[in-house]
TILOTOR-885199 format. One record per residue (C-alpha): x, y, z; chain. Coordinates in pm, 1 decimal, decimal comma. Example, Ala and Ser with C-alpha at 12.3 -4.5 7.8 and 13.67 -1.06 7.14 Angstrom:
<atoms>
ATOM      east     north        up  chain
ATOM    1230,0    -450,0     780,0      A
ATOM    1367,0    -106,0     714,0      A
</atoms>
This chain:
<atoms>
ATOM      east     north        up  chain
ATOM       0,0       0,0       0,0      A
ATOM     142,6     336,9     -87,7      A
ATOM      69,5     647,1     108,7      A
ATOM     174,9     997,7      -5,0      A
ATOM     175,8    1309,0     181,8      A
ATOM    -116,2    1435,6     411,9      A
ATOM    -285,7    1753,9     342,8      A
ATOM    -503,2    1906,6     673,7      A
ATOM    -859,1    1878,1     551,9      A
ATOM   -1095,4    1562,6     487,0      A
ATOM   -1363,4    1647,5     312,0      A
ATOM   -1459,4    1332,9      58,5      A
ATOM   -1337,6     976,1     -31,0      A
ATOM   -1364,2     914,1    -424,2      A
ATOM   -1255,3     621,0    -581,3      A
ATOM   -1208,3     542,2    -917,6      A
ATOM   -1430,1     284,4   -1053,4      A
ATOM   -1151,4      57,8   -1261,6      A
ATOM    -779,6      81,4   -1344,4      A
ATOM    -929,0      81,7   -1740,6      A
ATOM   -1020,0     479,2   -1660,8      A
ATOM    -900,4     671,9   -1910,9      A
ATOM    -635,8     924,1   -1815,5      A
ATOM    -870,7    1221,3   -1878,5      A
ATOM   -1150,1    1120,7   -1634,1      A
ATOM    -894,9    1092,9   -1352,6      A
ATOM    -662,4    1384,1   -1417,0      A
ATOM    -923,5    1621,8   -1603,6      A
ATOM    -939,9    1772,4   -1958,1      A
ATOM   -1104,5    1629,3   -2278,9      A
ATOM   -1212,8    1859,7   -2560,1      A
ATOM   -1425,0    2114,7   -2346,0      A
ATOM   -1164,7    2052,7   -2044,4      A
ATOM   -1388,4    1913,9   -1711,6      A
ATOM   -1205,7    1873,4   -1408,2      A
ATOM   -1109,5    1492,7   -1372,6      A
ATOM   -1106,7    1250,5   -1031,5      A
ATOM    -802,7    1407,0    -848,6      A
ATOM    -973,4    1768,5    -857,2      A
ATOM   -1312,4    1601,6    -743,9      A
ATOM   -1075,2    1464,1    -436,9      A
ATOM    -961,0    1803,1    -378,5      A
ATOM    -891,8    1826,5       4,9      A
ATOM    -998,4    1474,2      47,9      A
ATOM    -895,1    1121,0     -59,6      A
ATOM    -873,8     939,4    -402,3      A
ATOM    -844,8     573,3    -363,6      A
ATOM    -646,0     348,0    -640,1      A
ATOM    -716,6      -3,3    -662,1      A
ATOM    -463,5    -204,6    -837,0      A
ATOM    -276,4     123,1    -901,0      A
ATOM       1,4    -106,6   -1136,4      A
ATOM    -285,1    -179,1   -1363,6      A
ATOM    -310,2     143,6   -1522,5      A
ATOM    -145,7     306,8   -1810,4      A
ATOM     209,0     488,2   -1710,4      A
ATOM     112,2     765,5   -1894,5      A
ATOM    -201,0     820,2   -1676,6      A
ATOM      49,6     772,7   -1333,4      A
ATOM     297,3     991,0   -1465,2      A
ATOM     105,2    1242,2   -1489,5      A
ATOM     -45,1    1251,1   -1143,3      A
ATOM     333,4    1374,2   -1049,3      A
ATOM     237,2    1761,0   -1112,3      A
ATOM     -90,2    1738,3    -847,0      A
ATOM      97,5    1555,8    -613,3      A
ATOM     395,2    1811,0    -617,4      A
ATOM     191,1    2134,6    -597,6      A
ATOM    -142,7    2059,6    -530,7      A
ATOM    -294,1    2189,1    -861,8      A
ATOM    -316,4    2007,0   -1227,9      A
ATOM    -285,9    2223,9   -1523,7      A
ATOM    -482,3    2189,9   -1846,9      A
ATOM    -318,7    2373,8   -2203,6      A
ATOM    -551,0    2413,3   -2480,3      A
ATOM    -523,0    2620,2   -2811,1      A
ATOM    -666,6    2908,8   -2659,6      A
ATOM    -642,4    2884,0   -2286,8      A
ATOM    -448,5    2693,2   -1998,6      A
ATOM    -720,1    2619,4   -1754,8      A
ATOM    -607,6    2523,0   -1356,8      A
ATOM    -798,1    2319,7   -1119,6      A
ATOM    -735,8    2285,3    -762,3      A
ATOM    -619,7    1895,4    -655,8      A
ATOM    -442,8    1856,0    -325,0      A
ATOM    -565,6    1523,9    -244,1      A
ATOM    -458,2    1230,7      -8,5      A
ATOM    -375,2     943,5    -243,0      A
ATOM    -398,0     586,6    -132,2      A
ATOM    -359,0     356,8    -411,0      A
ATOM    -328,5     -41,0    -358,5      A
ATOM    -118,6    -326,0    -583,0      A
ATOM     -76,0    -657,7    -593,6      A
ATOM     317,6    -790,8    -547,3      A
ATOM     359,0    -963,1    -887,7      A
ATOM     103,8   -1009,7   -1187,1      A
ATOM     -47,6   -1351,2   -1030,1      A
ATOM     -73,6   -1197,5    -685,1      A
ATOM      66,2   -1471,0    -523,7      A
ATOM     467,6   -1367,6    -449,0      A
ATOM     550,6   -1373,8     -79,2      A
ATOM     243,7   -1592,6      -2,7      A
ATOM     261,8   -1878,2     239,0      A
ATOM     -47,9   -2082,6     122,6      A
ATOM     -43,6   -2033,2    -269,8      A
ATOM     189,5   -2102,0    -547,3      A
ATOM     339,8   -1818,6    -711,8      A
ATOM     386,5   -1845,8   -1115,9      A
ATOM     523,7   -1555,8   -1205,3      A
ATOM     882,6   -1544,1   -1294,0      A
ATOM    1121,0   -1276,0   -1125,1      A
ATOM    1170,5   -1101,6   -1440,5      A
ATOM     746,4   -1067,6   -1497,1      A
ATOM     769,5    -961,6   -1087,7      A
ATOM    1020,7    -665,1   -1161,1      A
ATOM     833,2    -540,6   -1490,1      A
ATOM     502,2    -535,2   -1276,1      A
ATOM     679,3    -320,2    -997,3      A
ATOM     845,9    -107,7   -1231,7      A
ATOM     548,4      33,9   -1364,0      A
ATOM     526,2     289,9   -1153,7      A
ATOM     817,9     517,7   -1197,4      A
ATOM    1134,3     569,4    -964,1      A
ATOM     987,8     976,6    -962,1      A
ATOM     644,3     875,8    -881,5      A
ATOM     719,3     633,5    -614,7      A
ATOM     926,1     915,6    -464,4      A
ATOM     620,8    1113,8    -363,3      A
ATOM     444,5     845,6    -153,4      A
ATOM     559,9     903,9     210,0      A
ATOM     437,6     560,8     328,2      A
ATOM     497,7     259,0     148,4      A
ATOM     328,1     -64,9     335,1      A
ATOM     401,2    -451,0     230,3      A
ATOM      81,5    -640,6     377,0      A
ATOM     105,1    -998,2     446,6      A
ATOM    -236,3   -1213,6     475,9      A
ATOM    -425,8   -1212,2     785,9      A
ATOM    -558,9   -1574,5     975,5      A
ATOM    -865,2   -1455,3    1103,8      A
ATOM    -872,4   -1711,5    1312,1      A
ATOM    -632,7   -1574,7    1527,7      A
ATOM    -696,8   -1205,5    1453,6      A
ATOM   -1001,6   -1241,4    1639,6      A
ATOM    -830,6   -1342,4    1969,3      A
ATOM    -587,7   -1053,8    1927,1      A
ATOM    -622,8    -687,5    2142,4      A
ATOM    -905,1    -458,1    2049,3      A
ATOM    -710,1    -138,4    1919,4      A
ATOM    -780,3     241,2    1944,9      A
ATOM   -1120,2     366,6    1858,7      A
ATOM   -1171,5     560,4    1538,9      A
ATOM   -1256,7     874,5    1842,4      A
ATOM    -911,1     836,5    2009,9      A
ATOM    -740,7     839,4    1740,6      A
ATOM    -936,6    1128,8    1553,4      A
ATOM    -870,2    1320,3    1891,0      A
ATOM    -494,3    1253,7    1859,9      A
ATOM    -459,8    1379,9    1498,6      A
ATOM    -660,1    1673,9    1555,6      A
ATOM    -437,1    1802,2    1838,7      A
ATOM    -120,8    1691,7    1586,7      A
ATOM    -268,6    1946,0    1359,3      A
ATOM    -331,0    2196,3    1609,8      A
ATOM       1,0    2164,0    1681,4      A
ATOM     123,2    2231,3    1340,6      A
ATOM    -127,9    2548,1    1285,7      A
ATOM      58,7    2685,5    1624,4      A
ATOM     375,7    2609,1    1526,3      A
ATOM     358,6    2799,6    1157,1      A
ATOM      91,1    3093,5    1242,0      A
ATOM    -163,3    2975,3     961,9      A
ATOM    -398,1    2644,4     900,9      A
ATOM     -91,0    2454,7     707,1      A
ATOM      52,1    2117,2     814,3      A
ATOM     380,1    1953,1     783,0      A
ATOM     294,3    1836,8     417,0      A
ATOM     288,5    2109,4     275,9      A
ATOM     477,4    2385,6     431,3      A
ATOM     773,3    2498,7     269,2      A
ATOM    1044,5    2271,5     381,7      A
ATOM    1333,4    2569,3     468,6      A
ATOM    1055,5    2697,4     704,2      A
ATOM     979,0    2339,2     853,2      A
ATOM    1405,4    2341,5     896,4      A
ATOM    1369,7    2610,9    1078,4      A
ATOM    1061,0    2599,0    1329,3      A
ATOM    1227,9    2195,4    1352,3      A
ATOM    1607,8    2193,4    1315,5      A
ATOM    1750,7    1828,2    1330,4      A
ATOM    2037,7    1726,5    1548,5      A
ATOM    2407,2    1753,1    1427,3      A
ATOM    2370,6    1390,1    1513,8      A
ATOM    2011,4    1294,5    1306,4      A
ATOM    2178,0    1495,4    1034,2      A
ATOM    2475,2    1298,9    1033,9      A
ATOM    2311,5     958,0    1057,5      A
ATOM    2001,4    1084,2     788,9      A
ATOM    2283,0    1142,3     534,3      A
ATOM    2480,5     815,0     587,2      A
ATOM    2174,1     628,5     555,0      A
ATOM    2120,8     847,0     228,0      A
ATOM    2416,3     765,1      49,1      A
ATOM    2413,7     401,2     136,9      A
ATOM    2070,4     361,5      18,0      A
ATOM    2079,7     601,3    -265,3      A
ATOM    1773,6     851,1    -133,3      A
ATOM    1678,6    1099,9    -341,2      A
ATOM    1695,0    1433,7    -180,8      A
ATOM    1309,6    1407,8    -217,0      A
ATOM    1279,3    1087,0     -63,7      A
ATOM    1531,9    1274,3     261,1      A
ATOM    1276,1    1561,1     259,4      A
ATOM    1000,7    1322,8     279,5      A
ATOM    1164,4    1112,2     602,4      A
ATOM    1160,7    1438,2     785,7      A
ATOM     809,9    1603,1     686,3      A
ATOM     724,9    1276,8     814,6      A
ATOM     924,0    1201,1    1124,8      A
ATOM     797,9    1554,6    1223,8      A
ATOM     417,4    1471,6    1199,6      A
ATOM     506,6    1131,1    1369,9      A
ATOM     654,4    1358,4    1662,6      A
ATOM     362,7    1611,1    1685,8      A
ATOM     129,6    1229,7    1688,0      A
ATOM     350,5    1199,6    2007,3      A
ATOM     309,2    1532,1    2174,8      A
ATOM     721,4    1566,9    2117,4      A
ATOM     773,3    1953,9    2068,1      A
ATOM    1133,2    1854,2    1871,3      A
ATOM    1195,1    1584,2    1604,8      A
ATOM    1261,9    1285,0    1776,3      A
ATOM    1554,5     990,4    1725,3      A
ATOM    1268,6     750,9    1723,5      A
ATOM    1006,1     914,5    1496,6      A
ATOM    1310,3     958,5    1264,0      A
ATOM    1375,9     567,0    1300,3      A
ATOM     943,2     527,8    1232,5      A
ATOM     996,8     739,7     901,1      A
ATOM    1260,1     543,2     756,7      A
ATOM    1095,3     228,5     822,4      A
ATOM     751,2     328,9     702,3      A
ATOM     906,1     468,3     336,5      A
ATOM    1097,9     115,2     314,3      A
ATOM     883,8    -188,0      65,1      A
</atoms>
């Protein structure tokens, strides 16, 4: 599951119907331009099911929204802008059978049909997802016996004071996601010591200085989730592990 930056207001949950959408009902346009899926998900969440199934041309182009928020449309005679800061959750399978990592079925895909599945979304889109989850299947059988988390209350309390937090923090209604990231430097310097360690892990992993940005836009909303007025060692640690497939 990949997760890309939060924005600071919910207001709908779209999703598209099927990954055989045509790119112009999801980004906008067409011949008298209409504003497509991610502008009708403006300040809310687009969800995309089996995300690898759709055309590369269609995911490169949600790059632009995901950047700045906004998706612009040229035409002959005019270049028309429509607002799309959106939350995007989109969902793939791990190889074209479905079946790689699995415990209980037979994969029959071979490892170079695995990597051509993955690859189809590109190294610069996968670098604007902030949270990149690998699920494994679930025995319900003993999921049931397991601890009743938080309530969807608590932990709507607990964001909503994280935000709070944020507004404070940069005098206007803007959260970590999205404020400049020299001014995030500076209301949340890191540590001689974080810096030091973020950079090693940067060149041995080959980070993008987008994907380093990301890690700390992230570890700081982890900290404000934790009531931590600095950027912690640990939410640092949390980051790195949560952008990691």
């Amino acid at each position: 599951m990949l997760i890309p930056h939060p924005i600071c207001r919910l207001i709908e949950i779209r999703i598209t119907p099927l990954h055989s959408a045509s790119g112009v009902s999801i980004i906008g346009g067409g011949q008298y331009p209409k504003p497509g899926e991610i502008s009708l998900a403006h300040r809310g969440v687009l969800f995309l099911d089996e995300i690898g199934e759709f055309s590369k041309k269609t995911l490169d182009m949600l790059r632009q929204p995901l950047e700045n928020g906004l998706i612009m449309i040229s035409r002959t005679h005019a270049t028309i802008t429509y607002p799309a800061s959106f939350i995007l959750i989109a969902a793939m399978n791990p190889c074209p059978c479905g079946y790689e990592g699995s415990n209980t079925h037979y994969c029959t895909c071979t490892r170079k049909q695995i990597m051509a599945y993955q690859n189809r979304l590109s190294g610069p889109l996968r670098d604007r997802f902030d949270i990149n989850l690998t699920l494994g299947p679930i025995d319900f059988n003993s999921a049931v016996h397991e601890k009743e988390g938080e309530s969807s209350k608590i932990v709507r309390e607990r964001v909503e004071e994280a935000r709070d937090r944020q507004y404070d923090r940069y005098g206007r209604e803007v959260c970590n996601g999205r404020i400049p990231y020299e001014m995030l430097l500076d209301k949340s310097p890191l540590t001689g010591a974080q810096q030091s360690r973020l950079q090693r892990l940067a060149l041995k992993n080959n980070w993008s200085n987008r994907t380093q940005i990301k890690i700390i836009r992230l570890a700081r909303t982890i900290s404000d989730l934790q009531s931590s007025r600095a950027i912690t060692d640990q939410s640092i640690w949390e980051a790195i592990q949560l952008n990691e497939v």
